[in-house]
N, C-alpha and C positions, 0 to 999 in steps of 0.2 A: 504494500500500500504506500504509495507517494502521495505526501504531502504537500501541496504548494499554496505559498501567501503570494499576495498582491502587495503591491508596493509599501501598501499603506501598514501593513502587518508586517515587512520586510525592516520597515525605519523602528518602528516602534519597537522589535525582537535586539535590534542593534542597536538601539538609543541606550541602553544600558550599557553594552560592552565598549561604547563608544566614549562614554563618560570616565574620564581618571578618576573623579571621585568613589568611584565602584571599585574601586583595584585598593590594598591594604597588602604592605611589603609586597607587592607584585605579583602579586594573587587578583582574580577575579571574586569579588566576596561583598557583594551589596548591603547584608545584612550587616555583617565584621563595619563594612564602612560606616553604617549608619550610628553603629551603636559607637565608635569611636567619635562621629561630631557629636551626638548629643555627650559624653563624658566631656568632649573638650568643651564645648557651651556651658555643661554645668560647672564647670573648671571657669570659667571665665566667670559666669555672673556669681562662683564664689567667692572672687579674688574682688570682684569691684565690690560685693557685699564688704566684704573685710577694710575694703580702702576706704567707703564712707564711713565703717565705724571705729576706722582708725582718725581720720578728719574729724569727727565728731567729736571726739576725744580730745583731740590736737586745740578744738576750736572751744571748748571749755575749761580746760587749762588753760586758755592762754594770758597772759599778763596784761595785766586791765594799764589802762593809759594814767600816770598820775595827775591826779585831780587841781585845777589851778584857783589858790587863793582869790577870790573875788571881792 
């Protein structure tokens, strides 16, 4: 039994293999890929979590301006 796609089912079959974001160490591996951007995104918006509540921190310590005799 032979199968055959039309073009439109031809691009769509290859838009995957086509994409570098699907390949992990040089492997074909879509899933492996995906699951490595969502760790890095959740890696990223833990790192800017940490930075506002290190600035947060920074911005309430900070030394108040001395006050001038009036």
């Amino acid at each position: 039994m032979e199968v055959t796609l039309n073009m439109w089912e031809q691009s769509k079959y290859f838009e995957d293999f086509e994409n570098a974001a699907n390949y992990v160490n040089g492997r074909f591996d879509p899933k492996a890929a995906e699951a490595l951007r969502s760790r890095y995104q959740r890696q990223l918006e833990e790192e800017a979590r940490a930075r506002r509540e290190v600035r947060t921190i920074a911005q309430q310590h900070k030394p108040q301006p001395a006050r001038r005799a009036g």
